[in-house]
VEXSE-736692 format. One record per residue: residue number from 0; residue in three letters; x, y, z of N, C-alpha, C in turn. Coordinates in pm, whole numbers, always signed. Atoms other than C-alpha are relative to their C-alpha. Example, Ala and Ser with C-alpha at 12.3 -4.5 7.8 and 13.67 -1.06 7.14 Angstrom:
% residues 2
> pos/code/nX/nY/nZ/caX/caY/caZ/cX/cY/cZ
> 0/ALA/+89/-119/+0/+1230/-450/+780/+90/+120/+0
> 1/SER/-82/-119/-6/+1367/-106/+714/-77/+109/+73
% end
This chain:
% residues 187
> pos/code/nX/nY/nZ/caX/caY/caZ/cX/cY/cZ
> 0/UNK/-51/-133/+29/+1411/-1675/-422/-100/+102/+50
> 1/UNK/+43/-85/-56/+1297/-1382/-227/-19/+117/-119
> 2/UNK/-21/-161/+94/+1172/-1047/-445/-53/+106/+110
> 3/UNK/-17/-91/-69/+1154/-727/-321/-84/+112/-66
> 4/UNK/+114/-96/+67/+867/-467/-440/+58/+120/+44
> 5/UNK/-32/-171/-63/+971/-92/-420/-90/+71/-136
> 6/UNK/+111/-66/+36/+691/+138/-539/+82/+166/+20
> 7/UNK/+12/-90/-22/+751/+475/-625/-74/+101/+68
> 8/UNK/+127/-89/-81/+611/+776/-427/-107/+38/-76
> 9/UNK/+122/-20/+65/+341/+854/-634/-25/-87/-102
> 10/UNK/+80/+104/+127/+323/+644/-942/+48/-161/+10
> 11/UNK/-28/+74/-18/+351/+376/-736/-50/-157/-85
> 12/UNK/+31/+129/+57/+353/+65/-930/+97/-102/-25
> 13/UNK/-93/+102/+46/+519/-260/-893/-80/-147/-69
> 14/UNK/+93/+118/-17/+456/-613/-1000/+102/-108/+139
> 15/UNK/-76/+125/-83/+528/-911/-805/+34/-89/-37
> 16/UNK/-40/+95/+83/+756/-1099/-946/+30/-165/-8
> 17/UNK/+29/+137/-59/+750/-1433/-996/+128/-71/+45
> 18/UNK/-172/+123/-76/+993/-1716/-829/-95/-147/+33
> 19/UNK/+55/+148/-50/+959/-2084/-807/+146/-46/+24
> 20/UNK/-145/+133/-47/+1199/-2370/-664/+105/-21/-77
> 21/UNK/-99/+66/+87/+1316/-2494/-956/+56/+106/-138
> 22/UNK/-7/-119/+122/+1481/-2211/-1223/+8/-73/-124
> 23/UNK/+12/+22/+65/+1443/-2480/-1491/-163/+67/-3
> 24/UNK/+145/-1/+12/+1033/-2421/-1456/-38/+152/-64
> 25/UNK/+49/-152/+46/+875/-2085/-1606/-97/+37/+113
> 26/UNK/+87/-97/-124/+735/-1889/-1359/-134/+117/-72
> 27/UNK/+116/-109/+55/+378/-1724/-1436/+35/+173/+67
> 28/UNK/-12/-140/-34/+361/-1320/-1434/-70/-27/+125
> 29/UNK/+62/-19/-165/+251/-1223/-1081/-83/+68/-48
> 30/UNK/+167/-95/-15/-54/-986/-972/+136/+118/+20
> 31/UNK/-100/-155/-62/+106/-592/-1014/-72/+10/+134
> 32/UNK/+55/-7/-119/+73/-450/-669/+28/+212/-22
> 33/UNK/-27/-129/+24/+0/-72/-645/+14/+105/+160
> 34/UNK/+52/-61/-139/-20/+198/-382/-105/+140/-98
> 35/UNK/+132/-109/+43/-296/+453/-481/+44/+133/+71
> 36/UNK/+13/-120/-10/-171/+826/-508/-56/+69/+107
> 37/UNK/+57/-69/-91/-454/+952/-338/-49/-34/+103
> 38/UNK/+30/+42/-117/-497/+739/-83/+164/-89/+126
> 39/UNK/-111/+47/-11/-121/+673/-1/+78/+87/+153
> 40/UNK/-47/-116/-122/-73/+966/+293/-127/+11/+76
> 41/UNK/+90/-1/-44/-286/+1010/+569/+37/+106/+121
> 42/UNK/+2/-181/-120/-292/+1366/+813/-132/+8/+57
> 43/UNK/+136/-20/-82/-516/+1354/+1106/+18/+90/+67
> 44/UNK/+19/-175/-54/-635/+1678/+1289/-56/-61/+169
> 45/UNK/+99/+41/-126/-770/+1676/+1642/-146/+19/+7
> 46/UNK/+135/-71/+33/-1051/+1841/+1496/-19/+162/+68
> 47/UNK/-48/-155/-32/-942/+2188/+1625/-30/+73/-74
> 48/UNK/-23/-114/+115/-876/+2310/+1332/+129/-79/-108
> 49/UNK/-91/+89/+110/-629/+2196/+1037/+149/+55/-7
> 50/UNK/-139/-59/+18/-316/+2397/+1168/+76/-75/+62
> 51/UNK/-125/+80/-60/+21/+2271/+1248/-21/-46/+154
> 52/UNK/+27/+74/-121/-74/+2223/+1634/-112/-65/+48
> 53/UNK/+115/+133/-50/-389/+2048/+1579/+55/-119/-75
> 54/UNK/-13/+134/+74/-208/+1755/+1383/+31/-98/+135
> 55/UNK/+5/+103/-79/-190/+1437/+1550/+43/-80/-56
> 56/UNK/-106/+135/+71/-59/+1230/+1280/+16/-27/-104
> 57/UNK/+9/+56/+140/+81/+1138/+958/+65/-137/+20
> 58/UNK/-57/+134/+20/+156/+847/+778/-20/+38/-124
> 59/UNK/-7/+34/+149/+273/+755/+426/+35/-167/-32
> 60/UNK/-52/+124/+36/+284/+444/+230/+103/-7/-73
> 61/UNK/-132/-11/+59/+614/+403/+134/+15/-97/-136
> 62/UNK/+16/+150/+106/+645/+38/-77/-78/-93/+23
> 63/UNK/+41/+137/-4/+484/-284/-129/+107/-104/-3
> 64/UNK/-70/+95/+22/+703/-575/-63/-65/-130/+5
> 65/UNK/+83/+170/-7/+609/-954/-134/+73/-75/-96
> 66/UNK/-76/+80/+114/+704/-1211/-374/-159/-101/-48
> 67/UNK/+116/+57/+85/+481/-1485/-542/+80/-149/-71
> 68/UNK/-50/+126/+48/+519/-1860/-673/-112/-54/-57
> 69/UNK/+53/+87/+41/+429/-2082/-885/-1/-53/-134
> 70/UNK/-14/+52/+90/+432/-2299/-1201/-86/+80/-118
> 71/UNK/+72/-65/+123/+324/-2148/-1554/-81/-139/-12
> 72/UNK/+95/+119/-4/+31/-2396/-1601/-99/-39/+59
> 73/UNK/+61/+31/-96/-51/-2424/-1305/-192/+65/+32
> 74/UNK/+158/+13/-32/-407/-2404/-1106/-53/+161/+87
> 75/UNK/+17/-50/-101/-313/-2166/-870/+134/+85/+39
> 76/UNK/-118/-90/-77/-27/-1866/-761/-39/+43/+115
> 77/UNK/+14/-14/-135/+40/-1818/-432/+111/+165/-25
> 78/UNK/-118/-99/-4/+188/-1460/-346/-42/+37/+193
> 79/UNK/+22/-75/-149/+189/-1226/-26/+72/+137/-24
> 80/UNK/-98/-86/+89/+307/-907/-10/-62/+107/+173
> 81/UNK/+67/-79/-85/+280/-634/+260/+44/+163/+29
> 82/UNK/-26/-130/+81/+339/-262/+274/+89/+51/+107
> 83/UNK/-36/-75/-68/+574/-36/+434/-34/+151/+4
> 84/UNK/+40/-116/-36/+482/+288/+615/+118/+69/+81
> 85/UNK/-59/-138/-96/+641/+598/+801/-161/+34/+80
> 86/UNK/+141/-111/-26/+452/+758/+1063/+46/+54/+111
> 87/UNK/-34/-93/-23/+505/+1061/+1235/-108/+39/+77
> 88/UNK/+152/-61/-136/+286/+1209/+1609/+24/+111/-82
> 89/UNK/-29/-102/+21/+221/+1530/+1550/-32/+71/+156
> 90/UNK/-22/-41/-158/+203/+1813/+1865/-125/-49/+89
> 91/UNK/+134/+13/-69/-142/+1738/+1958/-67/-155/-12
> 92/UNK/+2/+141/-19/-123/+1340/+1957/-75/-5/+136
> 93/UNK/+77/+17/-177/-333/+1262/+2273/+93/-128/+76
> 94/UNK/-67/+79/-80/-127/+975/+2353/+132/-69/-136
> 95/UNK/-95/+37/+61/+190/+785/+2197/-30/-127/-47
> 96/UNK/+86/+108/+59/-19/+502/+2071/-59/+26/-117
> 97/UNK/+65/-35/+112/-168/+489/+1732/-70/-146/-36
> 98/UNK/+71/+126/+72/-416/+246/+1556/-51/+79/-151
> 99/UNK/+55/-100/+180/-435/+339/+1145/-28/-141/-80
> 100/UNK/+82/+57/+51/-658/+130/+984/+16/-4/-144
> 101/UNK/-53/+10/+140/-539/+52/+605/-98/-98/-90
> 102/UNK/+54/+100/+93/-704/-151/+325/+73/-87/-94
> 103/UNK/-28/-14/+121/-579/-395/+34/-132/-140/-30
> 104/UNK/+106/+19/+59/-780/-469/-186/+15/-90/-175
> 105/UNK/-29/+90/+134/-754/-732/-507/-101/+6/-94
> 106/UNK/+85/+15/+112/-895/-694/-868/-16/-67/-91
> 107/UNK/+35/+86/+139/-967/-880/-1168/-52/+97/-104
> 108/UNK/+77/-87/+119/-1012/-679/-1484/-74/+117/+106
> 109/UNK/+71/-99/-35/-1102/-376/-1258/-153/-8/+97
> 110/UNK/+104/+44/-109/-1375/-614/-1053/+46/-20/+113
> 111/UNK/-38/+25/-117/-1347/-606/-674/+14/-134/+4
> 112/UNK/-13/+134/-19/-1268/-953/-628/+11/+6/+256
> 113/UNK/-36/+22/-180/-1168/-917/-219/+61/+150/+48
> 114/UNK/-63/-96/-52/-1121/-629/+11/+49/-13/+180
> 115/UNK/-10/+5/-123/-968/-650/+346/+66/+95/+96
> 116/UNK/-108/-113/-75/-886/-417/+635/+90/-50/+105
> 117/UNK/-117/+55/-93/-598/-435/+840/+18/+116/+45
> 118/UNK/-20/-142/-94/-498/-188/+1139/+177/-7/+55
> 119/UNK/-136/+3/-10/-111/-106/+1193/+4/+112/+154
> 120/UNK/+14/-28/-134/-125/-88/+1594/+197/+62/+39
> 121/UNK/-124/-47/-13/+222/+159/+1685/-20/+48/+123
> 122/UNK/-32/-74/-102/+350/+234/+2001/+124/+96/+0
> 123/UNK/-125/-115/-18/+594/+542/+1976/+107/+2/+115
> 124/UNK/-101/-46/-89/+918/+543/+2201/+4/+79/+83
> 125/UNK/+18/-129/-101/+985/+787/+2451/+122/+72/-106
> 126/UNK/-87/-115/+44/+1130/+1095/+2263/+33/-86/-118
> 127/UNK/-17/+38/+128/+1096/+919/+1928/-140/+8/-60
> 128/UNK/+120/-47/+43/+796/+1065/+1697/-2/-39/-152
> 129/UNK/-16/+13/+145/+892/+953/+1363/+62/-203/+14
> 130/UNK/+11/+154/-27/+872/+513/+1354/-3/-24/-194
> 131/UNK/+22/+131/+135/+908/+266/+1004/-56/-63/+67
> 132/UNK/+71/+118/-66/+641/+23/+1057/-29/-80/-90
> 133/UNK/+94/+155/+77/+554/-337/+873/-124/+10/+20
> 134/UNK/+145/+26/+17/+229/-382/+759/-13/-185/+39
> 135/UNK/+27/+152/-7/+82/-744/+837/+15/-30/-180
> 136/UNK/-42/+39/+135/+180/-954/+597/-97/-100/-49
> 137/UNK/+128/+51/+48/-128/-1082/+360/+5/-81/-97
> 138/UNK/-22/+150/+77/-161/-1426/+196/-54/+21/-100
> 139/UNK/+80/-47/+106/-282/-1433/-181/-25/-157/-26
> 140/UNK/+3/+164/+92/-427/-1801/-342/-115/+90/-133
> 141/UNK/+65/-73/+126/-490/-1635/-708/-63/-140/-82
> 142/UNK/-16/+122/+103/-654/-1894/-932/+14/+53/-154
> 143/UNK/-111/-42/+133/-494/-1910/-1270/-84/-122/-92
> 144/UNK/+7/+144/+76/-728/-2157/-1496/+41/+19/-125
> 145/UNK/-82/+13/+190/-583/-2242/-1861/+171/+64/+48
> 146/UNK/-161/+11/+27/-234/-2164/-1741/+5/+197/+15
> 147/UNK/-24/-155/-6/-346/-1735/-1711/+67/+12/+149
> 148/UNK/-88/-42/-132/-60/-1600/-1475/-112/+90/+75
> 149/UNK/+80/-51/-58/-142/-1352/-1230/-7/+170/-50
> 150/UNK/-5/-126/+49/-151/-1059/-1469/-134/+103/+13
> 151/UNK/+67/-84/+34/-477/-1001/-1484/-61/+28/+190
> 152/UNK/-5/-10/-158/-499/-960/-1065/+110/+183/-6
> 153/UNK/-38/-118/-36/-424/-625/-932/+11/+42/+132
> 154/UNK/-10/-43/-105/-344/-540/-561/-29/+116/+81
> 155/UNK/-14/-134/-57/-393/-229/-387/-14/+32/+185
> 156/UNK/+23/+27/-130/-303/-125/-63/+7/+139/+27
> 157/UNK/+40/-183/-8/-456/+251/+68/-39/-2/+129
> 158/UNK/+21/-34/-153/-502/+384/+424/-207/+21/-10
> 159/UNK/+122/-30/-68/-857/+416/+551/-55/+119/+0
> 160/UNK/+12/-128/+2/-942/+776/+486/-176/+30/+19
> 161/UNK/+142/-77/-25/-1269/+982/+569/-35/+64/-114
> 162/UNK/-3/-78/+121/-1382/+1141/+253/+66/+166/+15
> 163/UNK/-45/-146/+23/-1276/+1523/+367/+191/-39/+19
> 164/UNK/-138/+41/+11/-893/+1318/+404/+43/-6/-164
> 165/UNK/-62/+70/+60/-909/+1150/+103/-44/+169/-110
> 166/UNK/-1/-130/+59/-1044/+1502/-65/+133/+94/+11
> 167/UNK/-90/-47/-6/-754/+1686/+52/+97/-69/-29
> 168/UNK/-107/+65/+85/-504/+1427/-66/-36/+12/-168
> 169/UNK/+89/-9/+139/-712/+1475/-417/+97/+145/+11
> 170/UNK/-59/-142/+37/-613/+1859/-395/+114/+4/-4
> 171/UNK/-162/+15/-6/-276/+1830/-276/+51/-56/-129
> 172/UNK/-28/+52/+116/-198/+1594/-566/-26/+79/-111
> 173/UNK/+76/-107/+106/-403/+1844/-824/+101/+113/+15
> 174/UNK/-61/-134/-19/-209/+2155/-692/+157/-104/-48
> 175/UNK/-98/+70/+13/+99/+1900/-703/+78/+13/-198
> 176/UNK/-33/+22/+105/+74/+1838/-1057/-35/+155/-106
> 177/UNK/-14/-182/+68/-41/+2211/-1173/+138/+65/-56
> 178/UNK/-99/-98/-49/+269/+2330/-1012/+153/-43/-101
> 179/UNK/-149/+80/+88/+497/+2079/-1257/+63/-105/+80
> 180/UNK/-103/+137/-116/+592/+1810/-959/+14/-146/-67
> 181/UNK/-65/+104/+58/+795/+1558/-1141/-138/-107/+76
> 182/UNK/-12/+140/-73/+570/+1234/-1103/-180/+47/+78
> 183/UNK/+85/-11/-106/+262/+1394/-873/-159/+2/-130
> 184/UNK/+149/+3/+69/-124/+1333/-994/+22/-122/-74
> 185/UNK/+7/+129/+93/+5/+1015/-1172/-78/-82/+23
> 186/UNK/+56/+102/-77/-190/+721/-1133/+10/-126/+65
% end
Protein backbone atom coordinates (compact mmCIF):
# COMPACT_ATOMS: atom_id res chain seq x y z
CA UNK A 1 0.00 0.00 0.00
CA UNK A 2 1.27 3.25 -1.26
CA UNK A 3 0.67 6.59 1.19
CA UNK A 4 0.72 9.85 0.11
CA UNK A 5 2.13 12.85 2.45
CA UNK A 6 0.54 16.33 1.71
CA UNK A 7 1.94 19.03 4.03
CA UNK A 8 0.34 22.14 4.45
CA UNK A 9 1.83 25.51 3.29
CA UNK A 10 3.05 26.62 6.36
CA UNK A 11 2.24 24.36 9.21
CA UNK A 12 3.49 21.85 7.30
CA UNK A 13 3.23 18.65 9.07
CA UNK A 14 2.64 15.18 8.04
CA UNK A 15 3.42 11.77 9.35
CA UNK A 16 4.31 8.86 7.33
CA UNK A 17 2.08 6.48 7.56
CA UNK A 18 2.60 3.18 8.10
CA UNK A 19 1.84 0.08 5.55
CA UNK A 20 2.99 -3.43 5.58
CA UNK A 21 2.16 -6.58 3.25
CA UNK A 22 0.07 -8.25 5.32
CA UNK A 23 -3.16 -6.01 6.87
CA UNK A 24 -3.50 -8.79 9.47
CA UNK A 25 0.09 -7.39 11.04
CA UNK A 26 0.08 -3.92 13.05
CA UNK A 27 2.01 -1.53 11.46
CA UNK A 28 4.40 0.70 13.77
CA UNK A 29 3.72 4.68 13.76
CA UNK A 30 6.09 6.13 11.13
CA UNK A 31 8.74 9.11 11.52
CA UNK A 32 6.34 12.63 11.08
CA UNK A 33 7.91 14.35 8.15
CA UNK A 34 7.87 18.21 8.21
CA UNK A 35 8.69 21.10 5.92
CA UNK A 36 10.09 24.05 8.03
CA UNK A 37 8.12 27.43 7.61
CA UNK A 38 11.08 29.35 7.40
CA UNK A 39 13.06 27.55 5.37
CA UNK A 40 10.32 26.25 2.92
CA UNK A 41 10.64 29.25 0.04
CA UNK A 42 13.65 30.31 -1.43
CA UNK A 43 14.08 34.00 -3.63
CA UNK A 44 17.38 34.55 -5.18
CA UNK A 45 18.58 38.10 -6.31
CA UNK A 46 21.36 38.62 -8.82
CA UNK A 47 22.79 40.65 -6.25
CA UNK A 48 21.72 43.94 -7.96
CA UNK A 49 19.55 44.77 -5.70
CA UNK A 50 16.30 42.95 -4.21
CA UNK A 51 13.78 44.42 -6.86
CA UNK A 52 11.49 42.60 -9.11
CA UNK A 53 14.17 42.62 -12.07
CA UNK A 54 17.01 41.47 -10.09
CA UNK A 55 15.15 38.10 -9.14
CA UNK A 56 16.42 35.08 -10.64
CA UNK A 57 14.48 32.60 -8.82
CA UNK A 58 11.99 31.17 -6.59
CA UNK A 59 11.12 28.03 -5.29
CA UNK A 60 8.69 26.63 -2.71
CA UNK A 61 8.34 23.41 -0.96
CA UNK A 62 5.13 22.30 -1.63
CA UNK A 63 4.66 18.51 0.17
CA UNK A 64 6.47 15.63 1.43
CA UNK A 65 5.48 12.41 -0.11
CA UNK A 66 6.76 8.83 1.02
CA UNK A 67 5.37 5.94 2.75
CA UNK A 68 7.10 3.55 5.33
CA UNK A 69 6.95 -0.30 6.39
CA UNK A 70 7.22 -2.46 8.72
CA UNK A 71 6.20 -4.84 11.55
CA UNK A 72 5.21 -3.44 15.15
CA UNK A 73 8.04 -5.34 16.97
CA UNK A 74 10.16 -5.22 14.74
CA UNK A 75 14.11 -4.18 14.62
CA UNK A 76 13.89 -1.85 12.05
CA UNK A 77 11.28 0.62 9.69
CA UNK A 78 12.11 1.23 6.47
CA UNK A 79 10.48 4.52 4.95
CA UNK A 80 11.45 7.06 2.07
CA UNK A 81 9.84 9.97 1.31
CA UNK A 82 10.75 12.90 -1.00
CA UNK A 83 9.53 16.44 -1.47
CA UNK A 84 7.76 18.33 -4.02
CA UNK A 85 8.71 21.81 -5.26
CA UNK A 86 7.54 24.68 -7.70
CA UNK A 87 10.05 26.83 -9.18
CA UNK A 88 9.74 29.82 -11.00
CA UNK A 89 13.05 31.99 -13.32
CA UNK A 90 12.67 35.21 -12.57
CA UNK A 91 13.68 38.26 -15.32
CA UNK A 92 17.24 38.27 -14.53
CA UNK A 93 17.90 34.33 -14.54
CA UNK A 94 21.32 34.23 -16.35
CA UNK A 95 20.50 31.09 -17.96
CA UNK A 96 17.44 28.50 -18.01
CA UNK A 97 19.26 26.03 -15.87
CA UNK A 98 19.02 25.92 -12.18
CA UNK A 99 20.86 23.87 -9.42
CA UNK A 100 18.96 24.50 -5.71
CA UNK A 101 20.59 22.75 -3.22
CA UNK A 102 17.99 21.45 -0.39
CA UNK A 103 18.56 19.56 2.89
CA UNK A 104 16.65 16.71 4.94
CA UNK A 105 17.53 16.19 7.83
CA UNK A 106 16.39 13.32 10.60
CA UNK A 107 15.89 13.67 14.45
CA UNK A 108 15.52 11.75 17.47
CA UNK A 109 14.04 13.55 20.45
CA UNK A 110 15.23 16.87 18.80
CA UNK A 111 19.03 15.23 18.30
CA UNK A 112 20.50 15.55 14.80
CA UNK A 113 20.74 12.05 14.10
CA UNK A 114 21.67 12.53 10.00
CA UNK A 115 21.72 15.44 7.70
CA UNK A 116 21.96 15.21 4.02
CA UNK A 117 22.09 17.56 1.04
CA UNK A 118 20.58 16.99 -2.11
CA UNK A 119 20.57 19.45 -5.27
CA UNK A 120 17.30 19.56 -7.55
CA UNK A 121 19.22 20.08 -11.05
CA UNK A 122 16.11 21.91 -13.50
CA UNK A 123 16.30 22.64 -16.92
CA UNK A 124 13.44 25.17 -17.88
CA UNK A 125 11.66 24.73 -21.38
CA UNK A 126 11.72 27.20 -23.95
CA UNK A 127 8.97 29.78 -23.01
CA UNK A 128 8.10 27.85 -19.85
CA UNK A 129 9.33 29.67 -16.45
CA UNK A 130 7.21 28.13 -13.91
CA UNK A 131 8.25 23.85 -13.65
CA UNK A 132 6.85 21.09 -10.67
CA UNK A 133 9.90 19.27 -9.86
CA UNK A 134 10.56 15.77 -7.75
CA UNK A 135 12.94 15.86 -5.24
CA UNK A 136 15.32 12.66 -5.18
CA UNK A 137 13.81 10.23 -3.47
CA UNK A 138 15.66 9.38 0.09
CA UNK A 139 15.91 5.95 1.75
CA UNK A 140 15.25 5.81 5.66
CA UNK A 141 16.52 2.37 7.83
CA UNK A 142 15.06 3.81 11.32
CA UNK A 143 15.98 1.42 14.12
CA UNK A 144 13.09 0.69 16.38
CA UNK A 145 14.59 -1.46 19.51
CA UNK A 146 11.85 -2.86 22.09
CA UNK A 147 9.21 -2.68 19.39
CA UNK A 148 9.43 1.76 19.57
CA UNK A 149 7.76 2.72 16.12
CA UNK A 150 9.07 5.50 14.29
CA UNK A 151 7.46 8.20 16.40
CA UNK A 152 10.09 9.38 18.03
CA UNK A 153 12.11 10.15 14.41
CA UNK A 154 11.37 13.39 12.82
CA UNK A 155 12.20 14.36 9.15
CA UNK A 156 12.77 17.63 7.77
CA UNK A 157 13.26 18.74 4.46
CA UNK A 158 14.41 22.82 3.94
CA UNK A 159 16.15 24.49 0.98
CA UNK A 160 19.74 25.58 1.49
CA UNK A 161 19.43 29.22 2.39
CA UNK A 162 22.21 31.93 3.13
CA UNK A 163 21.42 33.45 6.43
CA UNK A 164 20.24 37.07 4.86
CA UNK A 165 17.51 34.36 2.79
CA UNK A 166 16.62 32.51 5.56
CA UNK A 167 16.30 36.07 7.61
CA UNK A 168 13.94 37.41 5.20
CA UNK A 169 11.77 34.31 5.13
CA UNK A 170 11.88 34.90 9.19
CA UNK A 171 10.32 38.48 8.47
CA UNK A 172 8.01 37.64 5.86
CA UNK A 173 6.50 34.95 8.11
CA UNK A 174 6.58 37.59 11.30
CA UNK A 175 4.85 40.36 9.18
CA UNK A 176 2.66 37.27 7.89
CA UNK A 177 1.40 36.42 11.16
CA UNK A 178 1.09 40.20 12.65
CA UNK A 179 -1.11 40.91 9.76
CA UNK A 180 -3.68 37.82 10.92
CA UNK A 181 -2.58 35.24 7.89
CA UNK A 182 -4.64 32.24 8.61
CA UNK A 183 -1.86 29.53 9.38
CA UNK A 184 1.53 31.87 8.74
CA UNK A 185 4.44 31.92 11.61
CA UNK A 186 3.17 28.41 12.65
CA UNK A 187 5.65 25.94 13.26
Amino acid sequence: MRIVIRAAALAALAGLAGCVADPEEKAPQCPLAYLRPDAATLTRYDGRGTDITDLTLTARLLDIKGDCSGVLGAKTLKARAHAEMVMTLGPAAPSRTVSVPYNVAVTRHGQLLEKKQLVANVTFPPNVDTVQVRGDEVNFLFPTPDGMGGANYTIYFVFQLTPAELAANQRALAAGASAGAPGAGAP
